[in-house]
C-alpha positions as CSV (number, residue, x, y, z in Angstrom):
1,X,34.9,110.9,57.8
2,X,35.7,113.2,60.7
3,X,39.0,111.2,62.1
4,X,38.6,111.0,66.1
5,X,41.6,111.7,68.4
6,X,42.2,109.6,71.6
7,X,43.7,111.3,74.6
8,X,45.7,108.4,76.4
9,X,46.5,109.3,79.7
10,X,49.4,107.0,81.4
11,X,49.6,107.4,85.1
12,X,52.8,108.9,86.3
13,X,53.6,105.3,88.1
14,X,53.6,103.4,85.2
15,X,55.9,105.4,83.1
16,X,58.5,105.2,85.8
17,X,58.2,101.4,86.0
18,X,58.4,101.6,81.9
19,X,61.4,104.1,81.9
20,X,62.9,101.9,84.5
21,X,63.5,98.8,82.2
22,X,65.2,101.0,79.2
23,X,68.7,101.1,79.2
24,X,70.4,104.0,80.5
25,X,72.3,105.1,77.1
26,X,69.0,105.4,75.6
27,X,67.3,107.3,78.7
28,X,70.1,109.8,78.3
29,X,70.2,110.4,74.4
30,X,67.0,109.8,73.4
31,X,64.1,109.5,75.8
32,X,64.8,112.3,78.2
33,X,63.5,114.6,74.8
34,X,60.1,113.2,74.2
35,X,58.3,115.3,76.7
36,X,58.9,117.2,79.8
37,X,57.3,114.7,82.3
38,X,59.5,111.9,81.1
39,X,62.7,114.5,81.6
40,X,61.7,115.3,85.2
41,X,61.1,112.0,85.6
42,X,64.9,110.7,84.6
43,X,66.9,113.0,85.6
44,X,65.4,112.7,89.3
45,X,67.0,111.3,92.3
46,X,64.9,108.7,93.2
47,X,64.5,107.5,89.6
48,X,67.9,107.6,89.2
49,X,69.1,104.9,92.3
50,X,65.9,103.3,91.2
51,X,66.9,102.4,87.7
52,X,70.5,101.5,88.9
53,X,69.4,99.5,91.6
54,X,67.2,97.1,89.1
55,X,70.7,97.1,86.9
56,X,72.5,95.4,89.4
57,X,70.0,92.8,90.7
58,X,69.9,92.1,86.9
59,X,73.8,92.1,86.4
60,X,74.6,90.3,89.5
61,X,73.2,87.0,88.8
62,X,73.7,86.4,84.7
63,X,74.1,88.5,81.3
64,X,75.2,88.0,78.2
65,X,77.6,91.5,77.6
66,X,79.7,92.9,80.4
67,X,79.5,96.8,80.2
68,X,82.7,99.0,81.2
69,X,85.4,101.6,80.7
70,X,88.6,101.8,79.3
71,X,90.6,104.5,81.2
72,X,93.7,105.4,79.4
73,X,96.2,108.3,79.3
74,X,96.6,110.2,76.4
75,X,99.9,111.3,75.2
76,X,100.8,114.3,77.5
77,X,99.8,112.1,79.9
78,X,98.0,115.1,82.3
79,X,94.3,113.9,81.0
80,X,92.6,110.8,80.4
81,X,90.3,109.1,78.0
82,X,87.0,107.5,78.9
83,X,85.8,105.1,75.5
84,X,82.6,102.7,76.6
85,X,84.0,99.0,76.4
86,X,81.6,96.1,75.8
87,X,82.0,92.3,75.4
88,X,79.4,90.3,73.4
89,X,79.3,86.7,74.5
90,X,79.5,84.6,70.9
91,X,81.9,82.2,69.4
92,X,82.6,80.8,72.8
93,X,85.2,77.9,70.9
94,X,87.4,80.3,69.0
95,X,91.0,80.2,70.1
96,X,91.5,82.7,73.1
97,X,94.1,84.9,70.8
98,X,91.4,85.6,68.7
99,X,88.7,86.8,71.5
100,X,89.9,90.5,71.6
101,X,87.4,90.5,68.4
102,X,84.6,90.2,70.9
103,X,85.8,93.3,72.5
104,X,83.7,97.0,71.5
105,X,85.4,99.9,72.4
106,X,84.0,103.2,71.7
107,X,85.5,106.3,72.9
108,X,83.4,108.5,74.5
109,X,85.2,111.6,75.7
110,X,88.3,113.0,77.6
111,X,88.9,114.4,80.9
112,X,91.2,117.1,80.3
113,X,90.3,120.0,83.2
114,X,92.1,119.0,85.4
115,X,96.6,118.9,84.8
116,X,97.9,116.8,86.6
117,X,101.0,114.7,85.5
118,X,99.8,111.0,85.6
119,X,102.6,108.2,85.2
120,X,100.3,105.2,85.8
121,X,96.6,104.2,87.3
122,X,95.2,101.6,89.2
123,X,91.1,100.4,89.0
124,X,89.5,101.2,92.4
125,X,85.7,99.7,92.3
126,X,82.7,100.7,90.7
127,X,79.4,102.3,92.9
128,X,76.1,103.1,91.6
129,X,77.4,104.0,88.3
130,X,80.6,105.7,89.6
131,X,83.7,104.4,88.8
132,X,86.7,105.1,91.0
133,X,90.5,104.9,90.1
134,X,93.5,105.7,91.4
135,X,96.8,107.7,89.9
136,X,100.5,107.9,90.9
137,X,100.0,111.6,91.3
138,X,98.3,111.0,95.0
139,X,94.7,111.8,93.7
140,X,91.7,109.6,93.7
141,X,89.7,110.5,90.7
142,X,85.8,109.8,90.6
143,X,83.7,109.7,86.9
144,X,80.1,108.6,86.3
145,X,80.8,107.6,82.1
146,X,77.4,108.2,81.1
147,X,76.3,111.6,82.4
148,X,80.2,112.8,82.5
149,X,80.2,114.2,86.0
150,X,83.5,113.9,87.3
151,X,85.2,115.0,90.8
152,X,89.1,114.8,91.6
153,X,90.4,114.4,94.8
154,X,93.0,116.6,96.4
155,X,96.7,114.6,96.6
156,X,96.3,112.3,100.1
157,X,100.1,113.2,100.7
158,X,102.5,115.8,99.9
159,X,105.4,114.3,100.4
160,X,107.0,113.5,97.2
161,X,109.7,110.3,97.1
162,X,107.7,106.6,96.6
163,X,104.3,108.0,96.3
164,X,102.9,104.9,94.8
165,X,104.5,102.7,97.6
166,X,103.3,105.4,100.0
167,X,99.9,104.4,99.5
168,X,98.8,100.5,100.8
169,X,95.1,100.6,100.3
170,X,92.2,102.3,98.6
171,X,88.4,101.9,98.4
172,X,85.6,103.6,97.4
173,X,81.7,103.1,99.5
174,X,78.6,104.5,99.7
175,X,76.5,106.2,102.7
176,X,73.3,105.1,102.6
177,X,72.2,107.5,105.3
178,X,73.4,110.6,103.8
179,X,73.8,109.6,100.0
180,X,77.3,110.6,99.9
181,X,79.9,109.0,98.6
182,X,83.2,108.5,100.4
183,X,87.2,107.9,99.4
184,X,89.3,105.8,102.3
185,X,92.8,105.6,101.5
186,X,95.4,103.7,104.0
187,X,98.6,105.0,104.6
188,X,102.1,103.3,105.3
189,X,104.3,104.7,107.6
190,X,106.1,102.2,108.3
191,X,110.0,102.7,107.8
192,X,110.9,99.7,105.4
193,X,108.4,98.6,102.4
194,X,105.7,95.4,103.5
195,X,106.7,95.4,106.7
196,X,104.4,95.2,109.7
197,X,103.7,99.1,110.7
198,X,101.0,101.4,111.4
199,X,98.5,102.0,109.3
200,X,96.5,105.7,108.8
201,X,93.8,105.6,107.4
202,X,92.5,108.9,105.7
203,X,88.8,109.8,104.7
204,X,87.5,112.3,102.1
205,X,84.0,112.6,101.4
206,X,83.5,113.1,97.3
207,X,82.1,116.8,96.2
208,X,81.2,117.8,100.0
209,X,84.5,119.0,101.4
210,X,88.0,119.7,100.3
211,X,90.3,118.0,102.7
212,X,91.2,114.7,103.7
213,X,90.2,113.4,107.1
214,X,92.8,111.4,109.5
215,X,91.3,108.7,111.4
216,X,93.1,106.6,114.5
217,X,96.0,104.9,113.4
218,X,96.1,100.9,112.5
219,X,98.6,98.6,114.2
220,X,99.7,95.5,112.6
221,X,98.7,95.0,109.3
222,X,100.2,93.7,106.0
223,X,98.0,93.8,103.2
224,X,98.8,91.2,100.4
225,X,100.1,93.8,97.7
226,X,100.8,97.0,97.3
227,X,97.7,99.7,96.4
228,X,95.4,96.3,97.5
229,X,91.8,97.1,96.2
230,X,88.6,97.9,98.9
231,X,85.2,95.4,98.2
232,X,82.5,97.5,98.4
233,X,79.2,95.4,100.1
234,X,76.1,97.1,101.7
235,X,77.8,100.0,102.9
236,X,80.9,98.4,104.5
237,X,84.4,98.2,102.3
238,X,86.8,95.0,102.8
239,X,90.0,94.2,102.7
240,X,91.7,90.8,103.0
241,X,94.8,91.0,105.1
242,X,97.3,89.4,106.9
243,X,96.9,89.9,110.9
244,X,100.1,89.5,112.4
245,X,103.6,87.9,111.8
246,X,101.7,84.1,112.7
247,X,99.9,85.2,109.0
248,X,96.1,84.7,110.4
249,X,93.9,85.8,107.5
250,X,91.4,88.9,108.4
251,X,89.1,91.4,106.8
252,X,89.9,94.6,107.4
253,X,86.5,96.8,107.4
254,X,85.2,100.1,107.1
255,X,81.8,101.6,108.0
256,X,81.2,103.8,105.5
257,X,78.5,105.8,107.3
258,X,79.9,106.1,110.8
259,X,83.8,106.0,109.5
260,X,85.2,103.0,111.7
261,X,87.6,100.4,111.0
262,X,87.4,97.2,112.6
263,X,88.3,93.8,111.6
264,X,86.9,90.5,111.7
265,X,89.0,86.9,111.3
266,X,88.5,84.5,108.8
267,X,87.6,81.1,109.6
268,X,90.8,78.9,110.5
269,X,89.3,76.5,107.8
270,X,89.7,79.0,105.1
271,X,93.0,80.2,106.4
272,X,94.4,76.3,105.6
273,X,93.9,77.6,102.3
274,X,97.0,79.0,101.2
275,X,99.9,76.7,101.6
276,X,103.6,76.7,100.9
277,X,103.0,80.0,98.9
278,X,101.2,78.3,95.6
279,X,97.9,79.8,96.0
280,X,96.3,83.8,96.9
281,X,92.6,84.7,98.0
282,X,91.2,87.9,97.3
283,X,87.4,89.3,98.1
284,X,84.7,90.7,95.6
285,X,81.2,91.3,95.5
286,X,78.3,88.9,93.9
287,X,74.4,90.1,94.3
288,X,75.3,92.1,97.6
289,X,77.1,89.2,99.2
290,X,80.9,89.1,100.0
291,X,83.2,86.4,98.2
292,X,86.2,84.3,99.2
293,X,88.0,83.5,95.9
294,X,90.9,81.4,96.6
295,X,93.1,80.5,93.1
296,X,96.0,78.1,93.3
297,X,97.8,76.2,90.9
298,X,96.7,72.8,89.5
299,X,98.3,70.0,87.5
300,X,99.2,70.3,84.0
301,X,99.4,74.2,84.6
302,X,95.5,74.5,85.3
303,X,94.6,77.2,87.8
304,X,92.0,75.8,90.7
305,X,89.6,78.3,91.9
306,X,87.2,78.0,95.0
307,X,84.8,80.4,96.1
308,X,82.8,81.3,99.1
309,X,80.0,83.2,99.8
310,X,79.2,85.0,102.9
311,X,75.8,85.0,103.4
312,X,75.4,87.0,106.4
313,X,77.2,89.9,107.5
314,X,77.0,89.6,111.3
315,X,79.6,87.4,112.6
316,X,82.1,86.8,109.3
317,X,84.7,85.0,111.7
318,X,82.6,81.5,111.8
319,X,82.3,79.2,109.3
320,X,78.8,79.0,109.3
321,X,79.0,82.3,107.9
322,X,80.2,80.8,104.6
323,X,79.0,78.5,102.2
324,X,81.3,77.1,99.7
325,X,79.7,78.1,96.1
326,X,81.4,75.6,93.9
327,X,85.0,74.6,92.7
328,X,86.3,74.8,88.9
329,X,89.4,74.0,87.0
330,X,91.0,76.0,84.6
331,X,92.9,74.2,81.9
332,X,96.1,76.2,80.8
333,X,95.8,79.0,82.4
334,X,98.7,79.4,85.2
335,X,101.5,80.5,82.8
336,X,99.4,83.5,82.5
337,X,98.4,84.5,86.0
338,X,100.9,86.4,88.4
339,X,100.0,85.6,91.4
340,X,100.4,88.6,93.2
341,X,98.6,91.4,90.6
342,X,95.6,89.6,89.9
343,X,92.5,90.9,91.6
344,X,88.2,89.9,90.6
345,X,86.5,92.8,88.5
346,X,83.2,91.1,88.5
347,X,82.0,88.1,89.5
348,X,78.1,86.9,88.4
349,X,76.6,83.3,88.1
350,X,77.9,82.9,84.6
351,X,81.6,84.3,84.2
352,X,84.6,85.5,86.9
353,X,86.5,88.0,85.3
354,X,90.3,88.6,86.2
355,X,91.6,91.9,86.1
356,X,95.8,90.9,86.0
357,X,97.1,94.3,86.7
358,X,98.3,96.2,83.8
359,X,97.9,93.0,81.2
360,X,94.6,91.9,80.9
361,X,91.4,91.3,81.3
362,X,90.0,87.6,81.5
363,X,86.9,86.4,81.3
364,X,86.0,82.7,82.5
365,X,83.0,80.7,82.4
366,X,82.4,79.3,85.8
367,X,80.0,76.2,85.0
368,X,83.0,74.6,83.0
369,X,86.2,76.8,83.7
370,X,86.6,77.4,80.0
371,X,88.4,80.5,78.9
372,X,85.8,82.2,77.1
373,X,87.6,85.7,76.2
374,X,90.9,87.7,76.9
375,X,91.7,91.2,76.0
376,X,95.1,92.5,76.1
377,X,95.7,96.4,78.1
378,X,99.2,96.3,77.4
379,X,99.8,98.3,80.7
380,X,98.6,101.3,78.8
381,X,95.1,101.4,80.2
382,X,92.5,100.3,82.9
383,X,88.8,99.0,82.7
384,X,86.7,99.3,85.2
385,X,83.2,97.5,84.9
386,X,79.8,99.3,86.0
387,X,76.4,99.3,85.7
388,X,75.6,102.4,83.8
389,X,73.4,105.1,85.5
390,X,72.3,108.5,86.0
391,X,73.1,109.1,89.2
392,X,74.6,112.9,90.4
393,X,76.7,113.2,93.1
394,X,73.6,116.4,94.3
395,X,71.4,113.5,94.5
396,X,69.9,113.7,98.1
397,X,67.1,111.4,100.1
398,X,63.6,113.1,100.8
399,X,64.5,113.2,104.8
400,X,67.9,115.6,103.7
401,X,66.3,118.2,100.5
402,X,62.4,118.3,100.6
403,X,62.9,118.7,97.0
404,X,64.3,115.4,95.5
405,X,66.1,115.8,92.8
């Protein structure tokens, strides 16, 4: 018998919506080679955001494995190594010292073109697959993991006493106008460290030009620490400051597209907060909204955390702005936390992770506060979470290249 062949012909639509749900490791290694059609199609623009923008509706809201980086200096200390970091949620009741088993790390490849002397490195934030982090050397350095693109900034200074002190704030946003991406680094020039003092805030905008950008300068602000981490949020970055010398709690922001900086109070309520210097609030991200995340101390050295969600962007001064997501207790936990170095690396509807700078990394169930895994850096390394993606950085919007790539 004559055996009959059947042409199947997929419409171009459907394999997009297909290729959209596969993860982006396997895109990149294996599916990109079955045909050229299915290349075009992943290695395109609009595929690209596409596909990243359905990873973090997913990632935002619950998952069982956080995906990131570990970012660590190699010996010589003038490159860095990039090794793919996951966390499998399992054995939830183990003892937290022996969690670090939960914890995958692969190394995937090291950045070595560029020599600079690096003495230490600070996480940044995360944008459609980018990763941002800072070093002592005064460069901002920019990496997608999975497609190994990777862009160094110029130093922000050239002055060379107390550069790390030098620097007060950092963030890392996202023009959705243009499609570019965008470094904003404040300055201190104030005379004596954490004092009130002017701020100068300095712009570059990643793989377009080659120089930094000075905008007007900022009058009285302290941020909470030194090197204090942006919140990247629909195009605007936040910072959560102090406003004056009475200590009135602010968000400092910048508009990422037309490169402002204005700032916006927080509600007195939320101010009442903090008291007699026992408790810290920072900011992060959860499924596009901003966060207030307010940790104090508890009895029996339990850690108290409250969050708030912002769930409109207009008027962030007014309580009605916020609604109060849910309080949980943390048995055990203060003896670990330093107040002043801990900042939110994600934040979803299933775990808060704590990022204590230069320790560890810990991961916290926020239905009952239990400590569900902790993995030591050891102040040799960073991680930075992500949602994997294949985003370029010559990525450009129909309305700016005619042909999308």
């Amino acid at each position: 018998m004559k055996k009959q062949h059947v042409n199947i012909s997929i419409p171009k639509e459907v394999v997009v919506e297909i290729l959209r749900r596969v993860p982006c490791q396997d895109l990149c290694e294996t599916l990109k080679k079955v045909c050229m059609q299915w290349c075009s199609i992943i290695y395109s623009g609009s595929f690209a955001y596409s596909h990243v923008e359905r990873g973090i509706l997913k990632s935002s809201s619950s998952f069982s494995q956080l995906e990131a980086v570990l970012i660590d200096k190699t010996d010589d200390t003038r490159s860095v190594t990039v090794s793919a970091l996951e966390w499998h949620r399992s054995f939830p009741n183990y003892p937290h010292r022996e969690h670090e088993e939960e914890w995958e790390i692969t190394y995937m490849y090291t950045l070595d073109y560029e020599l600079y002397y690096i003495t230490h490195m600070m996480t940044v934030n995360s944008v459609n697959g980018f990763v941002c982090f800072w070093s002592s050397n005064a460069r901002v350095y920019v990496c997608n993991p999975m497609t190994e693109e990777y862009f160094a900034t110029p130093p922000y200074t050239y002055e060379t006493s107390y550069l790390p002190h030098r620097l007060a704030a950092v963030g890392f946003g996202f023009c959705q106008l243009s499609y570019e991406y965008k470094v904003i680094v404040f300055r201190d020039d104030s005379a004596r460290l954490m004092e009130y003092g002017e701020m100068k805030p300095l712009v570059f905008t990643v793989g377009i030009d080659r120089s930094w950008r000075s905008l007007n300068k900022i009058p009285d602000r302290k941020f909470l620490s030194r090197i204090e981490k942006g919140t990247h949020v629909k195009g605007v970055l936040y910072w959560y400051t102090l406003q004056d010398s009475k200590r009135f709690k602010s968000l400092l922001c910048f508009d990422v597209s037309k490169e402002e900086v204005f700032t916006t109070m927080v509600p007195a309520e939320l101010n009442s907060l903090e008291e007699g210097g026992r408790s810290i609030t920072r900011i992060a991200e959860k499924g596009g909204n901003l966060c207030l995340i307010n940790i104090s101390y508890g009895p029996i050295y339990s850690l108290l955390i409250k969050v708030y969600i912002a769930h409109t962007s207009t008027d962030l001064s007014s309580l009605n702005s916020w609604k109060k997501e849910f309080n949980v207790t943390v048995p055990n936990m203060a003896y670990q936390i330093n107040m002043t170095w801990w900042f939110i690396s994600i934040f979803t509807d299933d775990m808060l992770v704590i990022d204590i700078k230069g320790e560890s990394e810990i991961v916290i169930d926020v239905a009952t506060g239990m400590l569900l895994s902790e993995l030591s850096l050891r102040g040799s390394g960073i991680v930075i979470h992500y949602v994997p993606s294949l985003v370029s950085l010559s990525h450009r919007p129909p309305i700016l290249n005619s042909n999308f790539r």
